[in-house]
C-alpha positions in Angstrom: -13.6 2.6 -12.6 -10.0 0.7 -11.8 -8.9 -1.9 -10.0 -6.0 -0.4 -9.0 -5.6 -0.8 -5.2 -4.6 2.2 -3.5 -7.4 4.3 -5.6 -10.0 2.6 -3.1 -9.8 4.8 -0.1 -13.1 4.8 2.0 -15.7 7.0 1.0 -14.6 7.1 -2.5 -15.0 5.6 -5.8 -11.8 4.4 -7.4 -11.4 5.9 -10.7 -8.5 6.5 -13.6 -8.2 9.4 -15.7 -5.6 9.4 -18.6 -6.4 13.1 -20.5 -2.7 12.6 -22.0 -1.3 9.3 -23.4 2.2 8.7 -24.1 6.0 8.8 -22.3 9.4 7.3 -22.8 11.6 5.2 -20.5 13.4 6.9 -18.2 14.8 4.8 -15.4 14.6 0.5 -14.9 11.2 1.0 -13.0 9.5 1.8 -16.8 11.1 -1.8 -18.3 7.8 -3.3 -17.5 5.3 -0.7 -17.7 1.9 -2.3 -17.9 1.2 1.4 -19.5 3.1 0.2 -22.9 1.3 -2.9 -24.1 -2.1 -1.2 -22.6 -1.2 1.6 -24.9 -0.6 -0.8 -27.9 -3.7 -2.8 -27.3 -6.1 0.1 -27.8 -4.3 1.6 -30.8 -4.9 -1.9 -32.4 -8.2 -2.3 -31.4 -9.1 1.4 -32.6 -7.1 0.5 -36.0 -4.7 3.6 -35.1 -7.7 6.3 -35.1 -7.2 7.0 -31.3 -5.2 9.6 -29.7 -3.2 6.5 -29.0 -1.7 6.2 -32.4 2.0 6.3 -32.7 2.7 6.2 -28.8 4.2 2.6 -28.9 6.3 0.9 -31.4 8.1 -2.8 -31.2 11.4 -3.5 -30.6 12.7 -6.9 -30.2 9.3 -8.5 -29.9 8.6 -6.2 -26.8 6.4 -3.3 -26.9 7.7 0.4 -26.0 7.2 3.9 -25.5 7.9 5.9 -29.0 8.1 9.2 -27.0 4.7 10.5 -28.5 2.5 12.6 -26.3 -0.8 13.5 -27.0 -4.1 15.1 -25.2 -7.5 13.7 -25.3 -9.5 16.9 -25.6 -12.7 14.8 -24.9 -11.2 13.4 -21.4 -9.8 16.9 -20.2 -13.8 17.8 -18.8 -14.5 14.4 -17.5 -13.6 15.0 -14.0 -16.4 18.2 -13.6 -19.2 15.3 -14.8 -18.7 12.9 -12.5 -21.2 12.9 -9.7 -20.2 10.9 -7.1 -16.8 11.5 -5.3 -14.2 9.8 -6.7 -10.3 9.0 -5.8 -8.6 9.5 -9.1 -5.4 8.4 -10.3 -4.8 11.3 -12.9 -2.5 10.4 -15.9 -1.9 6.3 -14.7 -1.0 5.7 -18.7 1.8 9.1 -18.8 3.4 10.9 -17.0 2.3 14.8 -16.0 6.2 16.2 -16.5 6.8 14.2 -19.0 9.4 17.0 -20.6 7.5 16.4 -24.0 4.5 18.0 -22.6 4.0 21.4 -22.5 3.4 23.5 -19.4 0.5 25.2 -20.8 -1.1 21.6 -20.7 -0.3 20.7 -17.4 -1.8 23.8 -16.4 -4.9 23.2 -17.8 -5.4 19.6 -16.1 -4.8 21.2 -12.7 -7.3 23.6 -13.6 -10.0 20.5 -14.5 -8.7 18.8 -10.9 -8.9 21.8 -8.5 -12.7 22.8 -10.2 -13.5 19.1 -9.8 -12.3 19.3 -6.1 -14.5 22.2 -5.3 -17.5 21.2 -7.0 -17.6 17.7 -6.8 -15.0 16.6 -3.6 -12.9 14.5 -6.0 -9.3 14.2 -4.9 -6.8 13.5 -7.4 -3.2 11.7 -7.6 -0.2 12.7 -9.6 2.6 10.3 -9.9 5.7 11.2 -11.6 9.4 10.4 -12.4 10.1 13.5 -13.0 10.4 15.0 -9.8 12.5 18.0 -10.5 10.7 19.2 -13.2 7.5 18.6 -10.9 9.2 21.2 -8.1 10.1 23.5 -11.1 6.4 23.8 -12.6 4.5 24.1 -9.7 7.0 27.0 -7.8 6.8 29.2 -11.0 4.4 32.2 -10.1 3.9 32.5 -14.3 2.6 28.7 -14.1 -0.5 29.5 -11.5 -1.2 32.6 -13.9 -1.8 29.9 -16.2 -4.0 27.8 -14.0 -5.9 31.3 -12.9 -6.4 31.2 -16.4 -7.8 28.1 -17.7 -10.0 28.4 -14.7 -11.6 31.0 -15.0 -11.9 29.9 -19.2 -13.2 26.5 -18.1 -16.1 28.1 -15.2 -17.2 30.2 -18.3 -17.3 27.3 -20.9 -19.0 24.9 -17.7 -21.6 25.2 -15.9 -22.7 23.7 -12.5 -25.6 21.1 -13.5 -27.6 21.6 -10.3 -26.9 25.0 -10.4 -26.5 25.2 -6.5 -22.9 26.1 -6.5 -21.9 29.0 -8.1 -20.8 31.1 -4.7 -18.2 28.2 -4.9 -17.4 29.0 -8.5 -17.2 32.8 -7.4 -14.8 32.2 -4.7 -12.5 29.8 -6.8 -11.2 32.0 -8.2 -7.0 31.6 -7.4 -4.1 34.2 -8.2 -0.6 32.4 -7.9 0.0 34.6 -4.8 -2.9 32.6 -3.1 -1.7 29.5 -4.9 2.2 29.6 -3.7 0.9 30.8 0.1 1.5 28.2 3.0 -0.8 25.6 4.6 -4.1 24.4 2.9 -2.2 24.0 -0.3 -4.3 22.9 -3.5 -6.3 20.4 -1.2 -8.0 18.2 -3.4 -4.4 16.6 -5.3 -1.6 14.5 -3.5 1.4 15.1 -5.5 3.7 12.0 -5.5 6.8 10.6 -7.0 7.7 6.9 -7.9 10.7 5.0 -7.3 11.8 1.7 -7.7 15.3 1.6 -5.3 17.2 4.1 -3.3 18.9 5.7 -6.5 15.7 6.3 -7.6 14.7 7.8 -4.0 17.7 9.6 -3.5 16.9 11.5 -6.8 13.5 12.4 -6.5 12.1 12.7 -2.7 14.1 16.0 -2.2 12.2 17.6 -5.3 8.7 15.8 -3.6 9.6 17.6 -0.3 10.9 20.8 -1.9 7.4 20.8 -3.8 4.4 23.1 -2.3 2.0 20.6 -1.7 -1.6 19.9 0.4 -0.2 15.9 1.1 2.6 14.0 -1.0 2.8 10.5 -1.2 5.6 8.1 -2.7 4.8 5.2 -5.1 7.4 2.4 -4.1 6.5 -0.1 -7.0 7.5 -1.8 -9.2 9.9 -2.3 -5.8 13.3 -3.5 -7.3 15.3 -2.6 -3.9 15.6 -1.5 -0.4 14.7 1.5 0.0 15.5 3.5 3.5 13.2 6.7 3.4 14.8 7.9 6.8 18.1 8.2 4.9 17.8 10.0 1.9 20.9 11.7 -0.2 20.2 15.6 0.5 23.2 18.1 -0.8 26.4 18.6 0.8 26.5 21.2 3.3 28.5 24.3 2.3 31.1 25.9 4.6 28.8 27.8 6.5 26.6 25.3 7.6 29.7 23.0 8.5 30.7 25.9 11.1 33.6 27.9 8.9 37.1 26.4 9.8 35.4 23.1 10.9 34.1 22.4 7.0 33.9 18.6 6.2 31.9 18.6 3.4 30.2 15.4 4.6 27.3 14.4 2.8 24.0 15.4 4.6 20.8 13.2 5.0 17.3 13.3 5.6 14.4 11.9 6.9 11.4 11.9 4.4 9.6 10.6 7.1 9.9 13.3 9.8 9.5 16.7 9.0 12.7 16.6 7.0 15.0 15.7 9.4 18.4 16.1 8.4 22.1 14.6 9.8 25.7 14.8 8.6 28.0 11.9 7.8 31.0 13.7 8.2 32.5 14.8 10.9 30.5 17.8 11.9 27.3 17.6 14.0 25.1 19.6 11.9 21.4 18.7 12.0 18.3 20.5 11.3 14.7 19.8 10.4 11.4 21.3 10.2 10.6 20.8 6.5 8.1 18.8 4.5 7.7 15.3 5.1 5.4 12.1 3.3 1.6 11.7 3.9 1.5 8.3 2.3 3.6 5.4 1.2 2.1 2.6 -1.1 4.2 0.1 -3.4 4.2 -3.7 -4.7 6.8 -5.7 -6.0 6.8 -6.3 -10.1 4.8 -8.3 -11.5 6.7 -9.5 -14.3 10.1 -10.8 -14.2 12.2 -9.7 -11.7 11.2 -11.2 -8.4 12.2 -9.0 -5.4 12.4 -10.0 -1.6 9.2 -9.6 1.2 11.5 -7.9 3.6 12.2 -4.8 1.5 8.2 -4.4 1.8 8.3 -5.4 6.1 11.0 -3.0 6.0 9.2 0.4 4.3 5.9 -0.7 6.6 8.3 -0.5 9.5 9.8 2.9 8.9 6.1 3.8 7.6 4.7 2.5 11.5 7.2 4.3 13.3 6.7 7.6 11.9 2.7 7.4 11.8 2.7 7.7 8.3 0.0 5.7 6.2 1.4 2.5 4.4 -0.6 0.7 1.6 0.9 -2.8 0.2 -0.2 -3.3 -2.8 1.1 -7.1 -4.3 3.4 -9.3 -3.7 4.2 -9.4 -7.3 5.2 -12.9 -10.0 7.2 -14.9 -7.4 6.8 -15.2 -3.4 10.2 -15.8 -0.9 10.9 -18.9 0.9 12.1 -18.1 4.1 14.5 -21.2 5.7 13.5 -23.4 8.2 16.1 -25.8 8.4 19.7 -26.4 7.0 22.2 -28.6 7.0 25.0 -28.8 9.5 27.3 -26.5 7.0 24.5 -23.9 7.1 22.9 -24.8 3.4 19.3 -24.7 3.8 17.1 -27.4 2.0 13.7 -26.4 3.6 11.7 -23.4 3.7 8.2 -21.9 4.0 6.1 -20.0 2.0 3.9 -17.3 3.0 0.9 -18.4 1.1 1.2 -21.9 3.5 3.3 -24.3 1.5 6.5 -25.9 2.0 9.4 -27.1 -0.1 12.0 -29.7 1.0 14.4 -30.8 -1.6 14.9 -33.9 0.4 11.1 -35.1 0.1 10.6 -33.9 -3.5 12.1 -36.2 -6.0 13.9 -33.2 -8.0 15.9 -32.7 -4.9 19.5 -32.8 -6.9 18.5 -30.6 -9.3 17.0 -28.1 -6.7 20.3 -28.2 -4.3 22.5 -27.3 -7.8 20.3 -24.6 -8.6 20.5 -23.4 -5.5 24.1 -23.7 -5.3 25.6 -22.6 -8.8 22.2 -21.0 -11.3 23.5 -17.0 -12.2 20.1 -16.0 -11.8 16.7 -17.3 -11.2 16.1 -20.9 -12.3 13.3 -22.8 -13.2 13.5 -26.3 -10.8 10.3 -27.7 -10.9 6.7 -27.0 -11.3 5.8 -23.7 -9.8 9.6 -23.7 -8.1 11.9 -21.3 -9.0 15.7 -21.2 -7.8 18.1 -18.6 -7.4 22.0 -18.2 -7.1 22.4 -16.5 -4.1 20.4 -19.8 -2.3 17.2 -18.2 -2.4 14.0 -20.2 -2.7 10.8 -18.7 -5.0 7.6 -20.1 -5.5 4.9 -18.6 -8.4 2.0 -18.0 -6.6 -1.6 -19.1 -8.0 -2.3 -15.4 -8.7 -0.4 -12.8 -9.0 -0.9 -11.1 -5.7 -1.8 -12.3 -2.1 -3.8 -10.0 0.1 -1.4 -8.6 3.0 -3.2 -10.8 5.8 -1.3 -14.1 3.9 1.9 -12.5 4.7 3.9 -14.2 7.8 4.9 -12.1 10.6 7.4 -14.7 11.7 8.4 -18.0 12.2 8.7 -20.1 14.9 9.6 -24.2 14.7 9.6 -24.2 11.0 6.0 -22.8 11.1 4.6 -19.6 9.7 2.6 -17.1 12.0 -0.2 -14.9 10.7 -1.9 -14.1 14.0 -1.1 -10.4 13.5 -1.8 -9.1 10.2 1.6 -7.2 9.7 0.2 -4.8 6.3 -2.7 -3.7 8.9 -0.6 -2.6 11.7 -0.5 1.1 10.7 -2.9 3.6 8.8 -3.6 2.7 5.4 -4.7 5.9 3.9 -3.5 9.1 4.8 -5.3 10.9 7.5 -6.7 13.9 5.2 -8.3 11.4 3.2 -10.0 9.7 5.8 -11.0 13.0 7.5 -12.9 13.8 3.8 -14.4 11.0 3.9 -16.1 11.0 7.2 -16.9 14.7 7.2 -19.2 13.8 4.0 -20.3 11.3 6.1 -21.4 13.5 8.8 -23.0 15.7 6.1 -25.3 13.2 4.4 
């Protein structure tokens, strides 16, 4: 069982599986990874005889990856004894392509998830940073030998407990021909990447799209940035695709949105499309220390709506935005409006002077008062009395100072991605 948000889809019950522990830092979304000090916890409370042991170390008071990667052998089979379907977050304390880990491993974990799938209807997530070495494992013909493998290794050492389905077991059975072929791609796993800005997204989306997949989905959380999924750095086009003599070499972009969608910035018209394109977007801002701003979330719902592509928020993370609702006659604001229904005017509260220097000169974010926080750039935070808000507390707008939540704005499009909800009610049709 987890509590994790976006594992609850409809029909299914939410459920982690972690058969390898252990990863290293690799970009600023890891800083805070809850992974790390979960990781430390159980190696102390298992005195260091867990597979655990040696995977964290501490530096500076603050606990970290030490790069260690191990398998639990007695989690790999867990999946295939599991009765009721579930929605499984595979690997939510490593990382799949974590370079440390050997492809012989992976293979045999999407060996345990694709007999689960068949036998059981579980469906599986994979998030990773490590997008290119994803698209590099699972294009290699020599990997899905591997897989073929472990399969047919695992249906020998396994066995179906009401022994009703072993015409499914027969026909399992996958060569990497079947496995690289198009359409109906390993259904049962939605491969995603996570990223944190639009470096991040610029890096690994194109290695997402380039991967064969059933449905992909994108992780936007811990969400440190704005992040514009309709305009994501592709390569440069060559001289051929610039039209010969008319080369720019402008960079070219993409849509990750809409079936790959691509446009120029030079000074060609070159466009194309008909790729790959996300099933499912889902994120949260961090819940530690780095508060980040509610309109980078409006904005990834919006491009999410437009597209018809599902959109799961998952928290509002440690601090919640003020948005103005009145200034002064220079244009410095000293009143604004929460989103969880409160108000803050540094004219009615009697830390007023300290609030408007805060506000004015503080390099960063500044404690003011109480559950008030300041920052530099004349933004006002509040920490909220937990550390998330449902999406129905979010404002949709404002209008005389006052917040509107007549529409709930997280609702407005699909939550879950349309295969998942199809599952769900064709084994509801089938009961």
């Amino acid at each position: 069982m987890t509590k994790i948000e976006w594992c609850h889809a409809p029909g299914f019950k939410a459920e982690s599986w972690n058969p390898i522990v252990g990863c290293n830092i690799v970009s600023p979304g890891c800083t805070n990874c809850y992974a790390m000090d979960q990781a430390a916890h159980i190696e102390r409370m298992s005195r260091g005889n867990s597979h655990y042991a040696g995977t964290t170390r501490q530096v500076n008071g603050k606990t970290v990856w030490t790069g260690k990667v191990a398998m639990a052998e007695h989690k790999l089979d867990e999946p295939l004894r599991w009765n009721k379907r579930r929605f499984v977050f595979t690997n939510s304390m490593s990382d799949l392509f974590y370079e440390a880990f050997e492809v012989a491993g992976i293979a045999r974990i999407v060996a345990v998830m694709m007999l689960a799938h068949a036998w059981r209807g579980h469906v599986f997530v994979v998030l990773t940073k490590r997008g290119a070495r994803m698209r590099e494992v699972l294009s290699d013909p020599e990997f899905w030998m591997l897989v073929d493998l472990f399969i047919s290794e695992t249906q020998i050492e396994q066995c179906d407990p009401d022994n009703r389905r072993k015409g499914d077991l027969r026909s399992l059975r996958v060569s990497a021909e079947e496995a690289m072929g198009e359409g109906g791609y390993l259904p049962g796993i939605i491969w995603g990447v996570s990223v944190e800005d639009q470096t991040r997204a610029d890096e690994r989306i194109p290695d997402l799209l380039a991967t064969p997949a059933w449905q992909r989905c994108i992780s936007a959380e811990p969400l440190l940035g704005e992040i514009n999924l309709e305009r994501i750095r592709a390569e440069r086009l060559t001289r051929e695709e610039c039209g010969g003599e008319d080369f720019c070499g402008g960079q070219l972009y993409m849509s990750a949105l809409c079936n790959n969608a691509r446009e120029c910035a030079g000074q060609c018209d070159s466009e194309g499309g008909g790729g790959a394109s996300i099933d499912w977007v889902f994120g949260g801002l961090e819940s530690g220390d780095r508060p980040g701003r509610l309109e980078w979330a409006l904005n990834l719902q919006a491009q999410c709506a437009s597209n018809g592509v599902a959109f799961l928020w998952k928290q509002n993370g440690s601090f919640l935005e003020g948005v103005a609702t009145q200034a002064d006659t220079d244009g410095t604001p000293f009143s604004w409006a929460f989103a969880d229904g409160t108000y803050f005017d540094v004219n009615d509260e009697r830390s007023h002077t300290i609030a408007r220097d805060a506000l004015a000169h503080s390099g960063g974010v500044r404690h003011i008062l109480n559950e008030w926080w300041a920052s530099g750039d004349g933004r006002l935070l509040k920490k909220p009395a937990s550390k998330s808000l449902s999406g129905n507390a979010l404002p949709v707008g404002w209008k005389g100072g006052e917040a509107l939540f007549d529409v709930p704005k997280f609702e407005s499009c699909l939550q879950w991605p349309r295969a998942i909800v199809e599952l769900a009610a064709d084994a509801e049709g089938g009961q």
